[in-house]
NUVOVO-95412 format. One record per residue (C-alpha): x, y, z; residue in three letters; residue number from 1. Coordinates in steps of 0.5 Angstrom, whole numbers. Layout:
+-------+-------+-------+-----+-----+
:  east : north :    up : res :   n :
+-------+-------+-------+-----+-----+
:     X :     Y :     Z : ALA : NUM :
...
+-------+-------+-------+-----+-----+
% end
This chain:
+-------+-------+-------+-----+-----+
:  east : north :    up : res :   n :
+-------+-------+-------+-----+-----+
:  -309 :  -223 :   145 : UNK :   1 :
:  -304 :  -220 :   140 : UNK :   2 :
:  -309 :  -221 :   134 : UNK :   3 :
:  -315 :  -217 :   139 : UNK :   4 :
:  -311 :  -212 :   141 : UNK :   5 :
:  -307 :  -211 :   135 : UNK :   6 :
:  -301 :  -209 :   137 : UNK :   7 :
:  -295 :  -214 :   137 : UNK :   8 :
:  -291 :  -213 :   143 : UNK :   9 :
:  -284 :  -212 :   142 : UNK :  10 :
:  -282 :  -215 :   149 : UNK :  11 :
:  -287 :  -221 :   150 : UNK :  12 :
:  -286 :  -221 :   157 : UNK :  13 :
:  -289 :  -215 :   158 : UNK :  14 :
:  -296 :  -218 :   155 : UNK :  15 :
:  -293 :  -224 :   159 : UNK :  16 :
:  -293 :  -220 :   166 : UNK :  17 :
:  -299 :  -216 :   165 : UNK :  18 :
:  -304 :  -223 :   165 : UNK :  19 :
:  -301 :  -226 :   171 : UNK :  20 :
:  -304 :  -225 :   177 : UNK :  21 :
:  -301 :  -224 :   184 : UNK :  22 :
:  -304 :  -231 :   186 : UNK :  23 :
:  -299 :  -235 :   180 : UNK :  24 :
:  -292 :  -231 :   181 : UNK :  25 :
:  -289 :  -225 :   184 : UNK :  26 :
:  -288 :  -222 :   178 : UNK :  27 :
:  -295 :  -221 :   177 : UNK :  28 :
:  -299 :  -215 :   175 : UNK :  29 :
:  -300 :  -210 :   180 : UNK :  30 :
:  -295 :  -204 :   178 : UNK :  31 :
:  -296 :  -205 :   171 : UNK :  32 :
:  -304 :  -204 :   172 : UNK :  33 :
:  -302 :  -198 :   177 : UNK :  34 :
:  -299 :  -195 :   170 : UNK :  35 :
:  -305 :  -197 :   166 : UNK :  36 :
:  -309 :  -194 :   170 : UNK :  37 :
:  -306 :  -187 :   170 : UNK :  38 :
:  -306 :  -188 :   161 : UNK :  39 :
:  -313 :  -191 :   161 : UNK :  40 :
:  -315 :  -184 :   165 : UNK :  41 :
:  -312 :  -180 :   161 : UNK :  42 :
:  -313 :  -184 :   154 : UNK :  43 :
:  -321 :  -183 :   157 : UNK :  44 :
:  -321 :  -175 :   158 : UNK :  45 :
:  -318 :  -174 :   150 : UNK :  46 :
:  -323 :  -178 :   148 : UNK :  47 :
:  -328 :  -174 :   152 : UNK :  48 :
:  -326 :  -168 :   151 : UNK :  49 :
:  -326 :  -169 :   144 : UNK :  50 :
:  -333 :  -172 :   143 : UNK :  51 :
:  -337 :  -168 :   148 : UNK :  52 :
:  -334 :  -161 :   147 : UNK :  53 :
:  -338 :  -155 :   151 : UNK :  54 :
:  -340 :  -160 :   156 : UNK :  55 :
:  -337 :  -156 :   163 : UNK :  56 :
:  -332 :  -160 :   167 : UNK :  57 :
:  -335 :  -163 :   172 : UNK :  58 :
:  -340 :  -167 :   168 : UNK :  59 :
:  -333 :  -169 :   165 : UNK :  60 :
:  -331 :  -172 :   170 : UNK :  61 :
:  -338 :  -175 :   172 : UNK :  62 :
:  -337 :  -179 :   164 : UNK :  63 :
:  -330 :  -182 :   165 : UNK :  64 :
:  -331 :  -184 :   172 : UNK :  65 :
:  -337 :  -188 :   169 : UNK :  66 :
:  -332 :  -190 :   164 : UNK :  67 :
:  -327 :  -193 :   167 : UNK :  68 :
:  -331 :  -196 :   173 : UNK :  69 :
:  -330 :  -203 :   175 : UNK :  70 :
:  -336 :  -205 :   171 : UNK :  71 :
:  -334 :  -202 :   164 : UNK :  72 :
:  -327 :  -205 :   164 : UNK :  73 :
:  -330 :  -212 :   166 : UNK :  74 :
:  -334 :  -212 :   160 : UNK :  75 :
:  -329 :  -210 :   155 : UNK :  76 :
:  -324 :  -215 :   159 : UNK :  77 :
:  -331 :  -221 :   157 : UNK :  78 :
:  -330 :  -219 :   150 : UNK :  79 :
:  -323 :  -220 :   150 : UNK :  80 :
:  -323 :  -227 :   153 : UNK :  81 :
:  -319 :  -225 :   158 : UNK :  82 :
:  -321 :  -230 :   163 : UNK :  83 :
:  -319 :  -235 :   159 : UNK :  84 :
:  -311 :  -232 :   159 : UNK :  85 :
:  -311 :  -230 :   166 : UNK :  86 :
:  -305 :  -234 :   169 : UNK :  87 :
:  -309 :  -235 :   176 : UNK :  88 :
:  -306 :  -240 :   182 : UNK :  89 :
:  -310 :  -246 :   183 : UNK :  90 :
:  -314 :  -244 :   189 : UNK :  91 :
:  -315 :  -237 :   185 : UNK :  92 :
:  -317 :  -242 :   179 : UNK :  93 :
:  -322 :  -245 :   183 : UNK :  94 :
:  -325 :  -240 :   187 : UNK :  95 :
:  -327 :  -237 :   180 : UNK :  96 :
:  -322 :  -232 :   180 : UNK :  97 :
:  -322 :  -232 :   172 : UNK :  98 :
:  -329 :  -229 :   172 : UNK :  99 :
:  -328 :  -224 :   178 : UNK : 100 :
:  -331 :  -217 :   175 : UNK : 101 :
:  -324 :  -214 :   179 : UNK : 102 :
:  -319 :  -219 :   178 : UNK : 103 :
:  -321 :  -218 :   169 : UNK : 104 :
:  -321 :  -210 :   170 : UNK : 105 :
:  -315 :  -210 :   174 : UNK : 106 :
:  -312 :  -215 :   168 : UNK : 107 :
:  -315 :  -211 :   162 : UNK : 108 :
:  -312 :  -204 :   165 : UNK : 109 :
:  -305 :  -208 :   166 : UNK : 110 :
:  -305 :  -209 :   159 : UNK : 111 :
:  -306 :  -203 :   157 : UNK : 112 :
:  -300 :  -201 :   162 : UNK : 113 :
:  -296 :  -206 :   158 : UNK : 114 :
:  -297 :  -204 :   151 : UNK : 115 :
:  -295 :  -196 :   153 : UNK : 116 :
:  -289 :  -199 :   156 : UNK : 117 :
:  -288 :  -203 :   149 : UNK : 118 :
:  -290 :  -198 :   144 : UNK : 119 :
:  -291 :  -191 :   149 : UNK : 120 :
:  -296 :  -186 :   150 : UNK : 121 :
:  -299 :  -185 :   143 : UNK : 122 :
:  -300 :  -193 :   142 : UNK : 123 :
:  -304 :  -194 :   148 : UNK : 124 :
:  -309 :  -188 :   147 : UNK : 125 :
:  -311 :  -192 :   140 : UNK : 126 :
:  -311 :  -198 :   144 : UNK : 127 :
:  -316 :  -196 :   149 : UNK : 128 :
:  -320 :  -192 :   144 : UNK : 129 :
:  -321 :  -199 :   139 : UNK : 130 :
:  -324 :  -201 :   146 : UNK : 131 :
:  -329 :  -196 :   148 : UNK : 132 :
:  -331 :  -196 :   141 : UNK : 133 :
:  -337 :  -199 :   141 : UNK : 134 :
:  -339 :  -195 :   148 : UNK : 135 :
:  -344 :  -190 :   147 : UNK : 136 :
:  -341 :  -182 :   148 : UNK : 137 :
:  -345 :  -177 :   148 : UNK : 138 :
:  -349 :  -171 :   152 : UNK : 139 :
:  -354 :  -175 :   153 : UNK : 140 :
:  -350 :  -181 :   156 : UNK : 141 :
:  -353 :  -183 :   164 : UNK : 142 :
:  -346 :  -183 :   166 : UNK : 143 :
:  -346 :  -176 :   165 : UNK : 144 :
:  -352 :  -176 :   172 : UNK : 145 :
:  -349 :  -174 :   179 : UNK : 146 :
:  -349 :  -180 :   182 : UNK : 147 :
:  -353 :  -181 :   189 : UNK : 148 :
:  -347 :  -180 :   193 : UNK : 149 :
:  -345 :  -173 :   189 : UNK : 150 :
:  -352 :  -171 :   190 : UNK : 151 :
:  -352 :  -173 :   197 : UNK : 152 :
:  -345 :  -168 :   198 : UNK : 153 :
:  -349 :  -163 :   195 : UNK : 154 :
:  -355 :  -163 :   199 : UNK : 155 :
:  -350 :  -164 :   205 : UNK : 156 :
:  -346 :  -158 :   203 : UNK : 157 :
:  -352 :  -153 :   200 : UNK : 158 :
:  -355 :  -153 :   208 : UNK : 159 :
:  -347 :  -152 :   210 : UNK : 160 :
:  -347 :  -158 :   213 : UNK : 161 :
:  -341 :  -163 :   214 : UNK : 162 :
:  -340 :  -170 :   210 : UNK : 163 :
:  -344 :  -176 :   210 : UNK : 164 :
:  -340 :  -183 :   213 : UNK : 165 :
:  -339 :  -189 :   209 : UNK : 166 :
:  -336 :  -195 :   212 : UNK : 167 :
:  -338 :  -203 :   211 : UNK : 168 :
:  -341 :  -206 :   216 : UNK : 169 :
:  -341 :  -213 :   214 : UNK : 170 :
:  -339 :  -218 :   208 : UNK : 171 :
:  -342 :  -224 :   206 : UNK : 172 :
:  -342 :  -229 :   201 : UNK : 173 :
:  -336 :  -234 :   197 : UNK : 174 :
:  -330 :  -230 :   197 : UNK : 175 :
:  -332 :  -229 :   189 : UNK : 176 :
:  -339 :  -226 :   190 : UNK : 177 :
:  -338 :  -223 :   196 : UNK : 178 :
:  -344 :  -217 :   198 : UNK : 179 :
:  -342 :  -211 :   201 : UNK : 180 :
:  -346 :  -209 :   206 : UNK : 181 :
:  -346 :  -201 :   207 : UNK : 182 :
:  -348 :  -195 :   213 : UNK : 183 :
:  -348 :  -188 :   210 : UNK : 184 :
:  -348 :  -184 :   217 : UNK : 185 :
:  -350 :  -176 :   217 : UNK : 186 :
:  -348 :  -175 :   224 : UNK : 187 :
:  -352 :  -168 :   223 : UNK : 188 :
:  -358 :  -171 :   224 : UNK : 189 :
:  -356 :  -177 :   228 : UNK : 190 :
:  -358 :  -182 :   222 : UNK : 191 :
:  -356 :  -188 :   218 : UNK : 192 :
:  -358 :  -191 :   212 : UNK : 193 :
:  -355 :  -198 :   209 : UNK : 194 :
:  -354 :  -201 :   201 : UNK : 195 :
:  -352 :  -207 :   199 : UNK : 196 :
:  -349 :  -209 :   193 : UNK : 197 :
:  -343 :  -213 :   189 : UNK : 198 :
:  -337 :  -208 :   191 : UNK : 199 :
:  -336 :  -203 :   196 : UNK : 200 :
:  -336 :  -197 :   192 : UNK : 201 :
:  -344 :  -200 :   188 : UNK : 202 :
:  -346 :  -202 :   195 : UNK : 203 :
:  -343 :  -193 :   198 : UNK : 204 :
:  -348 :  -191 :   192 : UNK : 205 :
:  -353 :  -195 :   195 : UNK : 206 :
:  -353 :  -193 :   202 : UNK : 207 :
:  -352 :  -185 :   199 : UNK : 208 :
:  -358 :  -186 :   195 : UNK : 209 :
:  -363 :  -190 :   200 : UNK : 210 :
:  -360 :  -184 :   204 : UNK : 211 :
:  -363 :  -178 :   200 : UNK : 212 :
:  -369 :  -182 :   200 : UNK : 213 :
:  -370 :  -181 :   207 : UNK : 214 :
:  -368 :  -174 :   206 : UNK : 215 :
:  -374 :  -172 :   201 : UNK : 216 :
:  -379 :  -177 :   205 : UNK : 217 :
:  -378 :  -173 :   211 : UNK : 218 :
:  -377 :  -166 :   209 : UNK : 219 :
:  -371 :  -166 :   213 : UNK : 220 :
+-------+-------+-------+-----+-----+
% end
């Protein structure tokens, strides 16, 4: 994990740390992963005020938040070959743990909270620039669209009307492939519209989305 971070940590335990999970041991990762969360958020905006300059804030922010979401860092964890160095406990190990999108996103900010307590700040940027290096970045990039839940605010707050309601209605599936079954209710109009996906957040987006749909079929 070193040689495909390119950093040799100083303090082993750190790195150490950062791969085990609260299901192995009780010095796991969880607070350095609030620490790396933080620095990839930072290490993200640079990047993107950099790449993308005269692009107005708000598309800013749509850009990280797309950048740093669970599905991003998953797939830079994959190419890391994080789930075969994650220190899972036996029955995380064998409910497939190692291959949960939030279990490997959780670990690959944890990684990144560590080498900014191995080396500071200015490492850890570089760190995460080398990952996001093969992430498109430009004006042009979807993640820069208003989602379906800022567009339905929107919507919501240009009639001057009060913010949608989103709660999880039900989860089913194993515990490693769960879907979330989610209601957006716009108390206004008395309606509710659901979405289900594999997070809560994706199954939010998908409520919203079937949401303003309703809303444009019907004229409201």
């Amino acid at each position: 994990m070193q040689k495909r971070l390119q950093h040799v940590f100083s303090d082993a335990r750190l790195l150490q740390q950062a791969l085990t999970h609260r299901s192995f041991s009780s010095d796991h990762n969880e607070r350095i992963e609030f620490l790396g969360d933080s620095v990839l958020n930072l290490a993200v905006a640079g990047l993107l005020y950099e790449q993308l300059a005269g692009l107005p804030e708000g598309d800013l922010s749509r850009a990280r938040a797309n950048l740093v979401r669970q599905e991003t860092l998953h797939q830079i964890a994959l190419s890391l070959g994080l789930p075969a160095l994650l220190r899972l406990g036996e029955g995380e190990a064998r409910s497939g743990g190692g291959q949960r999108a939030s279990i490997l996103a959780d670990g690959l900010e944890a990684i990144i909270g560590a080498v900014f307590l191995d080396a500071g700040y200015a490492t850890a940027e570089q760190l995460v620039r080398r990952l996001f290096k093969n992430v498109v970045i430009n004006a042009g990039m979807p993640a820069i669209k208003k989602d379906a839940k800022t567009q339905l605010q929107e919507w919501l707050q240009a009639r001057k009307m009060g913010l949608p309601v989103y709660r999880v209605a039900s989860t089913f599936g194993a515990a490693h492939q769960q879907t979330f079954d989610v209601q957006c209710t716009i108390a206004e109009y008395d309606h509710t519209e659901n979405g289900s996906a594999a997070t809560r957040r994706a199954g939010e987006q998908a409520a919203a989305a079937a949401m303003l749909a309703h809303l444009v079929q019907t004229n409201a």
